[in-house]
Residue, then its C-alpha position, 0 to 999 in steps of 0.5 A: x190367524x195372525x199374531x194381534x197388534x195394539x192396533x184396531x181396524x180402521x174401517x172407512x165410511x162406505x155407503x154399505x158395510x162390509x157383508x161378511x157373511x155374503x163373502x164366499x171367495x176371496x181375490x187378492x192382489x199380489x206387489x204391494x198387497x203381500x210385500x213390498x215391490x220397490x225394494x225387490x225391483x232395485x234388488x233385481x235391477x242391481x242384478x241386472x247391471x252387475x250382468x251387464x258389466x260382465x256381458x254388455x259393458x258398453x250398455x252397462x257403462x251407458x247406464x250406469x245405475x239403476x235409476x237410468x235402467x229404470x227410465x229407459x224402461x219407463x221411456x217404453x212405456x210411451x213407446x209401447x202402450x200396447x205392452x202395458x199390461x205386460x210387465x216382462x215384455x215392457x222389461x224386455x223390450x227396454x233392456x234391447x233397447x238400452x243394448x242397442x242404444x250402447x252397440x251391444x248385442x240385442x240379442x243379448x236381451x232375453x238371457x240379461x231378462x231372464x236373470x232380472x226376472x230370477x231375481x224379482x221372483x225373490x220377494x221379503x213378505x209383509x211379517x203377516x203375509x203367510x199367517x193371513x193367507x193361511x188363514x183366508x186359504x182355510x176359509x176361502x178359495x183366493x185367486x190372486x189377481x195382479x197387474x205385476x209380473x211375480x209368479x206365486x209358485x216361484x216366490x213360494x206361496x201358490x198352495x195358498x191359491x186356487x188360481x193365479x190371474x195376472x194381467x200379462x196373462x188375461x190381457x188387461x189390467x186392473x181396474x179393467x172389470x174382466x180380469x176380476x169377473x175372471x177371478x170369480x169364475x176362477x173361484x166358482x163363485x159370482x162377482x157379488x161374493x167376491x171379497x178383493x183386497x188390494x193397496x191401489x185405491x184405482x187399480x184394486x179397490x175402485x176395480x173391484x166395485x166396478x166389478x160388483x164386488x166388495x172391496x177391502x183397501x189395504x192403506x198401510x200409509x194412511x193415505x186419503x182415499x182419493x174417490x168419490x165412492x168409498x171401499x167397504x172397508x179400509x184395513x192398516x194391515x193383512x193382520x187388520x184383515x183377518x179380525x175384519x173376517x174372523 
């Protein structure tokens, strides 16, 4: 179990309690949740442009920093709807397009993707993250759910989980109730006993209660929950977590 803090568990109003005891598995999600994702993205898209310079200067001289790497792909956002529950592919695809908006070579996408992709796998984890999942794994069978693009086995923590469910992969994202049904069948248990706990109040915990599950949010800012139904519970920190179960 993770090392105590001075803090206590900020547990929010909810119509029903967290019921530990009914909690046979656990789903979990992954950016955000166990590290922080905005640091990891700049780091994989300054990598990204230093390849650029060196393979595709025309396209890394049209976008010459990472805020006009990160627009385009935000532009195929609206271009591709039809990709947005696939990071890589909306990643992809931008990348072709900033090459053949400069006259470079598209085909120069996959391998420009590819060193991207390397990158992004590399992940700092919150302080807490290895001891919580050490302990929820000890206890639980954990599937991972996410909408982002990490792979658990790359970053380093898969022998923590059962199962690893990504939107990509399942074809919807959260908050879509499916992909957590799928989590629970993922743990051979049903929705109902399943504990998700995530920091998107949409996406994680309002999909989650939507799935019957019990929803813990993860709110390490002090946000206010933005819902009309409440979590379970809210917790400050994965540590938070542990005490909340322990």
């Amino acid at each position: 179990m993770p090392a105590s803090t001075p803090d206590a568990p900020q547990l929010a109003e909810a119509a029903l309690p967290l019921d530990v005891g009914r909690v046979r598995a656990i789903s979990i999600d992954l950016d955000d949740t166990l590290w922080p994702i905005w640091p990891t993205i700049a780091k994989a898209e300054q990598v990204l442009l230093h390849w650029l310079t060196l393979h595709a200067p025309a396209t890394a001289r049209l976008f010459a920093n990472t805020e006009a790497l990160r627009a385009i792909r935000n532009q195929m956002v609206a271009l591709r709807p039809d990709l947005v529950h696939d990071l890589s592919a909306l990643r992809l695809e931008s990348i072709r397009l900033a090459l053949q908006q400069a006259g470079d070579e598209p085909a120069l996408a996959e391998p420009a993707f590819d060193v991207f992709f390397d990158q992004r796998q590399r992940v700092e984890l919150f302080d807490d993250a290895h001891d919580t999942l050490a302990f929820l794994s000890a206890r639980y069978p954990v599937v991972a759910v996410s909408n982002g693009n990490a792979d658990v086995h790359r970053v380093g923590i898969g022998h923590y989980f059962k199962a690893s469910i990504s939107a990509k992969d399942f074809g919807v994202p959260k908050p879509d109730v499916r992909i957590f049904h799928a989590a629970a069948q993922a743990a051979q248990v049903q929705p109902h006993e399943v504990l998700h706990v995530g920091d998107d109040a949409t996406a994680d915990a309002q999909g989650a209660l939507a799935a019957g599950m019990q929803a813990v949010w993860l709110n390490t800012a002090g946000h206010d929950w933005p819902h009309p139904e409440r979590p379970h519970a809210t917790v400050a920190s994965l540590t938070h977590l542990c005490r909340l179960l322990g």
